[in-house]
C-alpha positions in Angstrom: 133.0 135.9 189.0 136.2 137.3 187.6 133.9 140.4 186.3 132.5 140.7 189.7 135.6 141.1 191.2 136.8 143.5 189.1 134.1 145.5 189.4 134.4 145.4 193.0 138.1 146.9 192.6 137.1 149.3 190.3 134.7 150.7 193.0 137.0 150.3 195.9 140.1 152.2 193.7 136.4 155.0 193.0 135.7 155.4 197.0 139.3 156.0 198.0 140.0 158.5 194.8 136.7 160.1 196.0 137.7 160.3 199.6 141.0 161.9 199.1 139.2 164.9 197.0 136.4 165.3 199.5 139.1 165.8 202.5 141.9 167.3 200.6 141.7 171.3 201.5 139.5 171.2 204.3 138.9 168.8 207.2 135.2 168.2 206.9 133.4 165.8 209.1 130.3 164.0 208.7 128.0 166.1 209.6 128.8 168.2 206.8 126.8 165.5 205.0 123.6 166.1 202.3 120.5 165.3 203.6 119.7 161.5 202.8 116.4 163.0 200.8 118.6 164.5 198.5 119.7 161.0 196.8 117.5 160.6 194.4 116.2 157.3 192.2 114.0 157.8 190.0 112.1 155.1 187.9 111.2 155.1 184.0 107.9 156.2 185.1 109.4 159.3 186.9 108.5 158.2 190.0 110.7 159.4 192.6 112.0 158.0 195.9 115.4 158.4 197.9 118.0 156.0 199.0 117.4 154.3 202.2 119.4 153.1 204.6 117.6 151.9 207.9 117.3 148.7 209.0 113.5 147.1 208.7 111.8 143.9 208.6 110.7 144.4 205.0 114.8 145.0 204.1 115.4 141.3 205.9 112.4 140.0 203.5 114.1 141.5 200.4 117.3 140.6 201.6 118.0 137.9 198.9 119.1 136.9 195.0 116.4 139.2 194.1 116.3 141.9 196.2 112.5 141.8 196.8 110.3 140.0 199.0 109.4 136.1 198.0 106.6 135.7 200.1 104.9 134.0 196.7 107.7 132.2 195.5 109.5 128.8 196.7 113.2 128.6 195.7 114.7 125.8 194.5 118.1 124.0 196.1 120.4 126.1 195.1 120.7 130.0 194.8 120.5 131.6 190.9 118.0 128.6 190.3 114.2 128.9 189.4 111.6 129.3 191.6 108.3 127.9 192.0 105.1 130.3 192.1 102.7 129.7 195.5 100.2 132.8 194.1 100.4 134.5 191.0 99.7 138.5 189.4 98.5 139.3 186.5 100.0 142.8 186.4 102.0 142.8 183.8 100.9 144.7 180.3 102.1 143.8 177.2 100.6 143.8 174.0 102.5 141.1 172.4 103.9 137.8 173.4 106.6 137.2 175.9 109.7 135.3 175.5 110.5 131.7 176.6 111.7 130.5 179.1 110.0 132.7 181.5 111.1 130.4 184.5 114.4 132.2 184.2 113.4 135.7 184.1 112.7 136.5 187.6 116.2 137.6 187.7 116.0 139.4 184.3 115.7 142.8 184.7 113.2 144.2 182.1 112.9 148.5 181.0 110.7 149.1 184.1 113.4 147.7 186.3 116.2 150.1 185.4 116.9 153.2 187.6 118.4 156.4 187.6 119.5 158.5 190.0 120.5 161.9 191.0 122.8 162.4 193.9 124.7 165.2 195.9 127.9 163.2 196.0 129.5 160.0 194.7 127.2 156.9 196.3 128.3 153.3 196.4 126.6 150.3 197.2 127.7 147.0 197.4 125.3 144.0 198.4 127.0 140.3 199.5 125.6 137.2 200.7 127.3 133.7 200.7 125.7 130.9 198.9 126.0 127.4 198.7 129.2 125.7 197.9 132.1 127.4 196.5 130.5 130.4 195.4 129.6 134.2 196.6 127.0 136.9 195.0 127.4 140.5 194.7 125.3 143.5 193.9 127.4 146.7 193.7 126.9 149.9 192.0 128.1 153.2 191.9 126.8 157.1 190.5 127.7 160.1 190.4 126.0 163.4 189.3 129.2 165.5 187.8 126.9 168.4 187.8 123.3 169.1 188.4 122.3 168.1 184.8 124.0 165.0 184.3 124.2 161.3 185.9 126.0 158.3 185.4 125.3 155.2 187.1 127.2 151.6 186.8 126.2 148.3 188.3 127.0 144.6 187.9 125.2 141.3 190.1 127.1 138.7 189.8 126.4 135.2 191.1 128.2 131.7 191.2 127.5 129.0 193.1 128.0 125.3 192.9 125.4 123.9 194.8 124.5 121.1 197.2 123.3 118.5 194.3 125.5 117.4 191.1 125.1 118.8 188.2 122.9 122.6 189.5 126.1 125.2 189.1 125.0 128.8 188.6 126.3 131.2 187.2 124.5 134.8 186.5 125.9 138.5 185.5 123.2 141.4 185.3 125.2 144.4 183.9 123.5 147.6 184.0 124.7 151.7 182.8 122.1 154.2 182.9 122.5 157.7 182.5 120.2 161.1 182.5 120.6 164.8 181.5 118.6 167.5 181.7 118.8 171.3 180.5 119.9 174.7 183.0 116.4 175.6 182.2 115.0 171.7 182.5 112.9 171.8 179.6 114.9 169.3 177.8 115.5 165.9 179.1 117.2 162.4 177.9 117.9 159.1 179.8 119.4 156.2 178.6 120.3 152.7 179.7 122.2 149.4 178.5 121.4 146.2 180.3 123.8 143.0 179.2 122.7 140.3 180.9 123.3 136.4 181.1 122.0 133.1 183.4 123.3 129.8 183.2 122.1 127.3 184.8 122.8 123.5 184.8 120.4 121.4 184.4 120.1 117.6 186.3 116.3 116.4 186.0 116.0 115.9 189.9 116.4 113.2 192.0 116.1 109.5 190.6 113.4 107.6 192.1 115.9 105.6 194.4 117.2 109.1 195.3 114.3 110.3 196.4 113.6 107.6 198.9 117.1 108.0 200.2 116.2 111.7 200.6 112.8 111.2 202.1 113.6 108.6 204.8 117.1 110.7 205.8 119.6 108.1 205.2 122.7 109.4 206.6 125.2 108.2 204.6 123.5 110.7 202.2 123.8 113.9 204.5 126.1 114.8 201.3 123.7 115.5 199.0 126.1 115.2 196.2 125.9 111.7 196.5 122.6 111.5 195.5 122.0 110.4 191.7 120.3 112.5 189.3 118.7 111.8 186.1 121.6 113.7 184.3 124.4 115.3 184.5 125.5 116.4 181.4 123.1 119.4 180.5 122.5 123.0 181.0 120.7 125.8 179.8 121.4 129.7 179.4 119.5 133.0 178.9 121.1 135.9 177.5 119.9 139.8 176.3 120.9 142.8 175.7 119.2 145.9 175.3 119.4 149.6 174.8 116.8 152.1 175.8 116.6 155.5 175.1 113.9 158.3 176.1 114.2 161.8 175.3 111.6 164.7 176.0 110.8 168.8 175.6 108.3 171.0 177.6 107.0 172.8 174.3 104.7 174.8 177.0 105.3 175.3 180.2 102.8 178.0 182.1 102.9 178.9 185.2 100.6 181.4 187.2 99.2 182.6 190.7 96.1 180.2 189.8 97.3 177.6 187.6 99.5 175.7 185.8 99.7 174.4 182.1 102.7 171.8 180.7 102.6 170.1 177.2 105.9 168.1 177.0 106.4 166.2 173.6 109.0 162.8 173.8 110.1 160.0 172.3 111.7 155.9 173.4 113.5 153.8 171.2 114.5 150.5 172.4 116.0 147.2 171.1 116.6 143.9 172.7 118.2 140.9 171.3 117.7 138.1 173.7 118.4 134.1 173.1 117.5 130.7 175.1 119.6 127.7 174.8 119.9 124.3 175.7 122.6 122.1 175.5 122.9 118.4 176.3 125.8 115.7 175.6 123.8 112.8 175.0 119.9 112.3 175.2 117.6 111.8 178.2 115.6 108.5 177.2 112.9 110.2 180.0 112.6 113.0 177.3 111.8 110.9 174.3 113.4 110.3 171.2 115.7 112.7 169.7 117.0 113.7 166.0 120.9 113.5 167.2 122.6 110.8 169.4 124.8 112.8 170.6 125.8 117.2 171.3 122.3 118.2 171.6 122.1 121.8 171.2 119.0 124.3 170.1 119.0 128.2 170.7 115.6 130.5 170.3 116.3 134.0 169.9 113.8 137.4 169.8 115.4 140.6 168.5 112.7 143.2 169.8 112.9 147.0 168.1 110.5 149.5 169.5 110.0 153.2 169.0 107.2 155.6 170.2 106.3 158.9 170.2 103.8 160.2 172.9 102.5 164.1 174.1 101.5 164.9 177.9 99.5 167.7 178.8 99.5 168.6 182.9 97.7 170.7 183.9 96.1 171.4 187.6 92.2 171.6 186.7 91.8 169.3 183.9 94.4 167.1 185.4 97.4 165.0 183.2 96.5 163.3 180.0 98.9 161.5 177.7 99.0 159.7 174.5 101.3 158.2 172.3 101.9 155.9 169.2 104.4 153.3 169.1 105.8 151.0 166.3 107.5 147.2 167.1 109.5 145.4 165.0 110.0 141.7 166.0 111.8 138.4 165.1 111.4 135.2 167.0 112.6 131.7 165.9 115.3 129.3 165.0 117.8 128.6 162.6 116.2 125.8 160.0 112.7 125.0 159.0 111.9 121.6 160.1 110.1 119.1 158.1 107.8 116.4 159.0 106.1 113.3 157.6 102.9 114.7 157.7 103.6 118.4 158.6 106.4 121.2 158.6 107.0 123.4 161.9 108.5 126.7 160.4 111.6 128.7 161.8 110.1 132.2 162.8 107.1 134.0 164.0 108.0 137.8 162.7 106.1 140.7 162.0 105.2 144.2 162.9 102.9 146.0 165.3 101.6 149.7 165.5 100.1 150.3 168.7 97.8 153.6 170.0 97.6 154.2 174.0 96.6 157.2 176.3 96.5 157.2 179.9 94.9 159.9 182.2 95.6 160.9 186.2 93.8 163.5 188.2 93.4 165.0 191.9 89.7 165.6 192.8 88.7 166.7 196.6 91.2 163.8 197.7 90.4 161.4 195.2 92.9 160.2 192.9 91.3 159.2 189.3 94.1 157.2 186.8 93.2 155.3 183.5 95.8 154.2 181.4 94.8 151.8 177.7 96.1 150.4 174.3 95.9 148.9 171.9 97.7 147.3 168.3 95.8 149.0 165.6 97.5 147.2 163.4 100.2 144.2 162.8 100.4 140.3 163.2 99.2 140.5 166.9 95.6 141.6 168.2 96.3 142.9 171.9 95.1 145.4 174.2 94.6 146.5 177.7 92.5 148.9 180.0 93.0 150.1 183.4 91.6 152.0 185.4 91.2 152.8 189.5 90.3 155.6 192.2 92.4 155.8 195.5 91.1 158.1 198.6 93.5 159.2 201.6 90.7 158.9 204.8 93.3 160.0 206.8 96.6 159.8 207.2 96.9 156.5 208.5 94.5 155.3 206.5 93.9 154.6 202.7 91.3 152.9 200.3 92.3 151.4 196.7 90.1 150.1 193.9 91.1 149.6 190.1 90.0 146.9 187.5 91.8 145.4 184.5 90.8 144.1 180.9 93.9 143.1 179.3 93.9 140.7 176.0 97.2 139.0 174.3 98.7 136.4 172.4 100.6 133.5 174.5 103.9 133.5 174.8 106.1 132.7 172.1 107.2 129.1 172.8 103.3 128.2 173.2 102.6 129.5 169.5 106.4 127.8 167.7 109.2 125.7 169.8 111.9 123.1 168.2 114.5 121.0 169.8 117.0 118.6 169.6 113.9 116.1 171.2 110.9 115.3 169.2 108.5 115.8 171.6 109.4 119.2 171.6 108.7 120.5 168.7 105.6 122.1 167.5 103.7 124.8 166.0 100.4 126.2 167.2 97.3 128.9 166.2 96.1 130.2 169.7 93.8 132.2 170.5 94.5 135.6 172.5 94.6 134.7 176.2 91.9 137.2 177.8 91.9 138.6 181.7 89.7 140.3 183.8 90.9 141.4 186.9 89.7 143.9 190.1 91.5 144.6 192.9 90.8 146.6 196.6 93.3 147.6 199.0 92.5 149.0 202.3 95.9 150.3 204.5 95.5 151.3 207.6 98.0 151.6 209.7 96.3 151.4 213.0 94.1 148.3 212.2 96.0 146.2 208.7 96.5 146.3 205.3 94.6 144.2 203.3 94.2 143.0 199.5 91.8 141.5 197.8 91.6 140.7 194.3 89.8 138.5 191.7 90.9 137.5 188.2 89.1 136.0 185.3 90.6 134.8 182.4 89.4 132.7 179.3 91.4 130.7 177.1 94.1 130.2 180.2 97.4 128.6 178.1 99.6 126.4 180.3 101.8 123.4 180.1 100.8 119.8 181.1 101.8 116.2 180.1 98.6 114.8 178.6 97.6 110.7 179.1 100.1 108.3 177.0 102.5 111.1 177.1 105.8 111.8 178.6 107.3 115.5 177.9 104.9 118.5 178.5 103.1 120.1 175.6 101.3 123.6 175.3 97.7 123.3 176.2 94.3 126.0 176.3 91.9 125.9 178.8 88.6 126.5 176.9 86.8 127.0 180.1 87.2 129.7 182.6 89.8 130.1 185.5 88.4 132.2 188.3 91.1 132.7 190.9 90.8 135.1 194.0 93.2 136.0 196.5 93.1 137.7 199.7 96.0 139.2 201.5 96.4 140.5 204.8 99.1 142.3 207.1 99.5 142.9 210.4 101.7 143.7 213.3 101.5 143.7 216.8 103.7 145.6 219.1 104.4 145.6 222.7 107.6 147.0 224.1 110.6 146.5 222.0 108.4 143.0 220.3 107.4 142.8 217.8 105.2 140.3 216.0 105.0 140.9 211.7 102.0 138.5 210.3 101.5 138.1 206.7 98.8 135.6 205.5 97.0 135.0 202.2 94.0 132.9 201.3 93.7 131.8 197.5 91.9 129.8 195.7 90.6 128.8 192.2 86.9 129.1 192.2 87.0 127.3 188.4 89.5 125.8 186.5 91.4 124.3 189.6 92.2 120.8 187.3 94.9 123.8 185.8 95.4 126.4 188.3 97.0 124.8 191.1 97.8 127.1 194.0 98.2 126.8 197.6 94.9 127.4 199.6 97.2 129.3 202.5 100.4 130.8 202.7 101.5 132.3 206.0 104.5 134.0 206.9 105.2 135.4 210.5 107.9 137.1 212.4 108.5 137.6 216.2 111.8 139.9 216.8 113.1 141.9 219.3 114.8 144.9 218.4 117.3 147.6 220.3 120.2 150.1 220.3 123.4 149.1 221.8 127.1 151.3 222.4 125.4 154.5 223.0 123.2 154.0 220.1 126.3 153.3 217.8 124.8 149.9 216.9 121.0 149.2 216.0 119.6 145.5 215.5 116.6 143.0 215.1 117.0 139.2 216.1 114.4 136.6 216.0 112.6 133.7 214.4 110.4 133.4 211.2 107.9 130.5 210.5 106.7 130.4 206.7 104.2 127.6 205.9 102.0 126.6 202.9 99.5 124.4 202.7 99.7 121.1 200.1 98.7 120.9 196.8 99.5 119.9 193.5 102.6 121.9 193.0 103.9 122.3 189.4 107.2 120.1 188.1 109.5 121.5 186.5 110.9 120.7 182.5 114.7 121.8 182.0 114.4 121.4 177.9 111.7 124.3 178.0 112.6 126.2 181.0 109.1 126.3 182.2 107.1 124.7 185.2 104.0 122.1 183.9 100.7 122.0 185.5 100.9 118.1 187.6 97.9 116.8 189.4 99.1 113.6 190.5 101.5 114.3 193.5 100.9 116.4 196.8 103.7 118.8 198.2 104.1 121.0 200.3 102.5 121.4 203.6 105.7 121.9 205.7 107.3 124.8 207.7 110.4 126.8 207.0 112.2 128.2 210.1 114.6 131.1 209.6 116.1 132.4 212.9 118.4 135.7 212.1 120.2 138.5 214.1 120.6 141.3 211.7 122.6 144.4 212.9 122.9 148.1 211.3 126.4 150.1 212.4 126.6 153.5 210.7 125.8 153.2 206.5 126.1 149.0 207.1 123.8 146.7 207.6 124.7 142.9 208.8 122.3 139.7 208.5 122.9 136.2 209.3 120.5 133.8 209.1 120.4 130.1 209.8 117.8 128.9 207.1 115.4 125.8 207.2 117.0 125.2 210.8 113.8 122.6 211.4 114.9 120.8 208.7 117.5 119.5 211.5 114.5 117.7 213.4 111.7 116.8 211.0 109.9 114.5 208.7 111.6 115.5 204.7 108.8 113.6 203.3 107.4 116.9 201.8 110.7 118.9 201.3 110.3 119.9 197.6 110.3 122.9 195.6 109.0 120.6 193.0 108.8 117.4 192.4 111.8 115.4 191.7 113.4 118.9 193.3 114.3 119.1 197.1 114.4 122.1 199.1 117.1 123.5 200.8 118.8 122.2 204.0 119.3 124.0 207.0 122.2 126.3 206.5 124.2 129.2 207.9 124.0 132.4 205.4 125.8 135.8 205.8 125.5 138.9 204.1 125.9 142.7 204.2 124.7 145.9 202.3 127.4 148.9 202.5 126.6 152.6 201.4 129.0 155.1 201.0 128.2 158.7 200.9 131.7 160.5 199.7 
């Protein structure tokens, strides 16, 4: 927290410096100001939108520890915790495994999260919201473009919050510094980033039984949850990385005529990431089996990740933009001491070396869009590749159609092939085959009638976690039959006057392989608000009521040691609403939300109130947050 305040300072002491130089000389006012277009953020694909500062439904659903809309997630009790998965996408690419602990990376901000900007004049942003006991969060970050070739941008979330139950502190910091330059003649380009980041998060093991009945039948004398007992109190568990990034590129050709034009741009990325996972305990958990030490319980996992590729792209407006590359990976997963068995040895590290081959293509034809994109390691310790490809056509302007399939092929992730602990059950050493997806998607938007998306997925040798019979820790598991899994996803809204009514619903199901797959067979979220100006238009705002509901199933538990949910097929959850009502207000560059969360919670049955089991989910509670701009 003390980083986050001083961060804070350091953009308050930026905004006022800035402020005196902008109206020092002459007395401009704000209508002097850029247009809003003109504030640029630009992603590491090059794609390129602009800051925006109105006040919308979708910026009250991404108004949260993420910043992005959880329609398919189901947070746990306290904020900077995991959170459980009601659906699941397959979109992600990568051609060799992932790290552990993936349960606390939806926070972790990966390459293809970093952005860059370029700005006019000094922006600021700072993003707060109270959370739950002794604790605040804030997102604030601050560029500049000195010139029209360079920008800076700094930016620091930092979160810490006690929490409702004993023993689930949190405590994050994502730090991020990205910077870009380009040429006078913008035929050169470079962009950087560094991204130091770190989550801790203490670990109890949930309710105890006797808890859980206390919980369930609302005893009062237990309003405070912290009086509830939970299976531990002395652990917790941590994710750090850092990483730098580098691209750099040159338009060798660049052509332009009456009729046509030609670009051939040659670049190059280097990146390295050195991430760890750690888990740290003061005595043993007899619920987690035997361990090796009776006492200081402590094993860390690290991954130090080197990658550098070289790639060419050729644009040009007939034959359309093709590029290629060739990349090399360096990597180094493990732990810090061989471990030997009685009737087997569990090594230290999975290391090794890829070379990987991709190209990708895009092209405009009579208002079709055509895109492909593939890899694929051509050589190394990992087989892996992927293929994409789609075709998008604009009707209209309100409406648009979407189709693209996937084949992507990979190892598991790393803690499915090798993991140790302090706990026996925990260790372990595996030969897995690649797991192998399938997936095609539609999307239709239309703006007069809804936006809908369908998609299917197949995938063969499906790896997941699960406590098998006799057994009382989860182990790695593959499915050698196939998961099919479709999803359906429509949105809606209905307007009349200054109502309005914002409906999103999804139907999902797993056609094969549900004894692994467990998922929710409905999800509904939906929104009735009435919105207005006020004060001659000074003030704009939305108020109203949202209803979120899922239906039961076998929701996955959750394992603290590994940091990773487990598939669970012998207890129902789920099935119960979640009633937000909020009054959110916009007054200049500011906008306002409050919010009194789970307010039915006040009046209803808890008997199904968990994010998983052993887990509750929040109480009702009285949030407030803002997000400022300033333009200097």
């Amino acid at each position: 927290m003390n980083k986050t305040l001083l961060l804070l300072l350091f953009l308050c002491v930026s905004t006022s410096i800035f402020s005196q130089r902008i109206n020092s000389g002459n007395d401009k006012t704000i209508s002097d100001k850029p247009p809003i277009d003109l504030y640029e953020i630009i992603s590491v694909d090059r794609d390129t939108t602009y800051v925006d500062t109105t006040l919308s439904m979708q910026k009250e659903y991404k108004f949260n520890y993420l910043r992005r809309d959880n329609f398919e997630l189901l947070p746990f009790s306290n904020v900077g915790q995991t959170y459980n998965s009601l659906a699941y996408d397959f979109n992600r690419i990568n051609l060799k495994p992932l790290f552990l602990a993936q349960s606390h990376h939806f926070n972790y901000m990966e390459i293809e999260d970093m952005k860059y900007y370029r700005v006019p004049t000094p922006l600021t942003e700072l993003y707060y919201k109270t959370a739950f006991n002794q604790g605040q969060q804030l997102d604030a970050h601050f560029t500049i473009s000195t010139s029209e070739q360079f920008n800076f941008f700094i930016a620091y979330k930092g979160l810490r919050s006690l929490g409702q139950y004993q023993n689930s502190l949190t405590s994050t910091g994502n730090f991020r510094f990205t910077t870009h330059y380009i040429t006078k003649n913008k035929r050169y380009r470079i962009k950087a980033h560094l991204a130091a980041q770190d989550i801790l998060n203490e670990e109890n093991g949930g309710l105890t039984e006797n808890s859980i009945l206390l919980f369930i039948n609302d005893v009062s004398e237990f309003d405070d949850r912290g009086r509830l007992d939970v299976n531990f109190e002395d652990a917790e568990n941590k994710l750090e990385g850092l990483r730098f990034y580098g691209e750099q590129e040159y338009d060798l050709i660049t052509k332009i005529d009456s009729t046509s034009q030609t670009l051939l741009t040659l670049g190059n990325i280097i990146s390295y990431e050195d991430k760890f996972y750690q888990y740290k305990q003061s005595s043993p958990y007899l619920g987690f089996g035997e361990s090796y030490r009776t006492s200081d319980l402590e094993t860390k996992g690290k991954l130090e990740d080197f990658n550098i590729q070289g790639y060419a792209r050729f644009e040009n407006s007939i034959i359309g933009n093709l590029s290629a590359f060739i990349g090399y990976t360096d990597f180094n997963y493990g732990y810090n001491s061989v471990l030997i068995l009685d009737e087997s040895r569990i090594t230290n590290r999975i290391k090794g070396n890829l070379v990987q081959a991709g190209a990708s293509y895009k092209k405009e034809y009579r208002g079709f869009q055509l895109y492909g994109k593939g890899a694929i390691n051509i050589s190394g310790d990992f087989d892996a590749n992927f293929l994409t490809a789609g075709i998008s056509f604009e009707i209209n302007e309100e409406n648009k159609v979407n189709a693209d399939i996937k084949v992507h092929s990979v190892a598991p992730d790393f803690n499915f092939l090798l993991n140790q602990s302090d706990y026996v059950n925990y260790n372990w050493q595996n030969n897995f085959e690649n797991v192998k997806t399938q997936q095609f998607q539609f999307q239709l938007q239309s703006k007069k009638f809804f936006y809908v998306t369908v998609t299917y997925t197949g995938i063969e040798d499906y790896t997941y976690f699960t406590i098998k019979t006799n057994d009382s820790t989860p182990t790695p598991q593959q499915y050698k039959n196939r998961v099919d899994y479709v999803k359906v996803k429509l949105e809606k809204e209905f307007r009349y006057g200054k109502f309005t009514l914002a409906n999103t619903i999804m139907y999902q199901n797993a056609l094969s392989g549900e004894e692994v797959f467990n998922v929710p067979q409905f999800i509904t979220r939906n929104t009735l608000y009435y919105q207005n100006e006020l004060f001659k238009k000074a003030l704009f705002f939305q108020t109203g009521v949202t209803f979120k509901y899922f239906t039961m199933y076998n929701i996955n538990a959750y394992d603290p040691v590994l940091a990773e949910f487990y598939v669970q097929n012998n207890q129902e959850l789920g099935g119960f609403p979640l009633v937000d009502i909020f009054f959110n207000a916009k007054v200049r560059q500011t906008r306002i939300y409050l919010k009194f969360e789970h307010i039915n919670s006040l009046f209803t049955s808890k008997n199904e109130y968990f994010s998983a089991p052993g887990y509750p989910y929040r109480d009702a509670v009285i949030r407030f947050g803002l997000v400022w701009n300033f333009f200097l």
